[in-house]
C-alpha positions as CSV (number, residue, x, y, z in Angstrom):
1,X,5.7,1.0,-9.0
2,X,6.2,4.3,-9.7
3,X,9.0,5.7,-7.7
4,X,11.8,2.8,-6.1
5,X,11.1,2.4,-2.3
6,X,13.1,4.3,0.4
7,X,14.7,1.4,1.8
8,X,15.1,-1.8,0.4
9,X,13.0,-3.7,2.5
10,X,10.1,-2.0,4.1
11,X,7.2,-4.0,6.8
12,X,3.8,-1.3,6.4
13,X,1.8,-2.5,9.4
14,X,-1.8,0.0,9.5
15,X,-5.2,-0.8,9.7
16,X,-7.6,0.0,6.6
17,X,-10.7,1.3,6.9
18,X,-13.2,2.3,3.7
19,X,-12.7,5.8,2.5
20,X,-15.6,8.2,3.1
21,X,-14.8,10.4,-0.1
22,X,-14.9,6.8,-2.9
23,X,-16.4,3.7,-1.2
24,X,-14.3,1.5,-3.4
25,X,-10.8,2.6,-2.3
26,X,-9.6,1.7,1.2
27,X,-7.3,3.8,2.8
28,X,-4.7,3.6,6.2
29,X,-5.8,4.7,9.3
30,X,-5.6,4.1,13.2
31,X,-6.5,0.8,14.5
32,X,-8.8,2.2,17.1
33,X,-11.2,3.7,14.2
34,X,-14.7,2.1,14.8
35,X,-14.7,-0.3,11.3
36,X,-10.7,-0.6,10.4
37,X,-9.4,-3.7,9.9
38,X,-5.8,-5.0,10.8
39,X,-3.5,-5.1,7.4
40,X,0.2,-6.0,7.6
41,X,2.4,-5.9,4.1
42,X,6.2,-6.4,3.6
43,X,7.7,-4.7,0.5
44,X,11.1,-5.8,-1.1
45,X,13.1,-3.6,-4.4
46,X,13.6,-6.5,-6.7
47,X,15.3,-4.0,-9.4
48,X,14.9,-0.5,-10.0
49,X,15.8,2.7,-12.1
50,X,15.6,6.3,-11.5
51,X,12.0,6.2,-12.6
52,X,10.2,3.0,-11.5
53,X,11.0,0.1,-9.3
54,X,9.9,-3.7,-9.8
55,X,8.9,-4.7,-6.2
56,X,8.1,-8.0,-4.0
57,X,5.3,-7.8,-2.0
58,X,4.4,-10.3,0.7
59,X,1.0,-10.6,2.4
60,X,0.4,-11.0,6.0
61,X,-3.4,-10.3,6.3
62,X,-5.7,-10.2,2.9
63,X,-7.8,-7.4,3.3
64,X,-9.1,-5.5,-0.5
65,X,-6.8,-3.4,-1.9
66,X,-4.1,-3.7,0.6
67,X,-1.5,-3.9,-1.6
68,X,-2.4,-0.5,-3.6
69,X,-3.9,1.3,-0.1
70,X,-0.3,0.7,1.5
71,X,1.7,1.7,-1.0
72,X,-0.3,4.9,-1.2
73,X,0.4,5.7,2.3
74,X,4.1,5.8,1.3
75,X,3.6,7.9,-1.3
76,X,4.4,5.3,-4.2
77,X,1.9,3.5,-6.8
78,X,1.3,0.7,-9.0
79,X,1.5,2.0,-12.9
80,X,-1.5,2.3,-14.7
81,X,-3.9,2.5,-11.1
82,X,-6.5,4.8,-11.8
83,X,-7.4,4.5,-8.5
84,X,-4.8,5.1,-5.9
85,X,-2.3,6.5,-8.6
């Protein structure tokens, strides 16, 4: 990813819901939203530098782009996504 995580272990647990500006991309939102669906990640630093981070990531739910939509709601990103980078 872009930028290491905060801590070294982070759990992201926030619904998803389509984006009303790009219907491909998913973003987070509030589990009461009419349409969101429940998403729950866990994020691990496997090694990093000053300028990317090699990361674990561990699934609880399997919703699309759950992976890149929480990451972006922490303000980090895969390399090379177009879409949420």
């Amino acid at each position: 990813i872009d930028l290491p995580l905060k801590e070294d272990k982070i759990i992201i647990d926030k619904a998803l819901i389509r984006s009303s500006a790009n219907a491909i991309k998913k973003i987070v939102t509030n589990s009461f939203v009419k349409g969101s669906k429940e998403a729950k990640s866990a994020f691990v630093n496997l090694a990093k530098s000053e300028e990317v981070s090699l990361i674990g990531a561990k699934l609880f739910t399997g919703r699309t782009h759950q992976i890149r939509a929480h990451l972006a709601s922490i303000n980090r990103h895969i390399l090379g996504d177009e879409l949420y980078g």
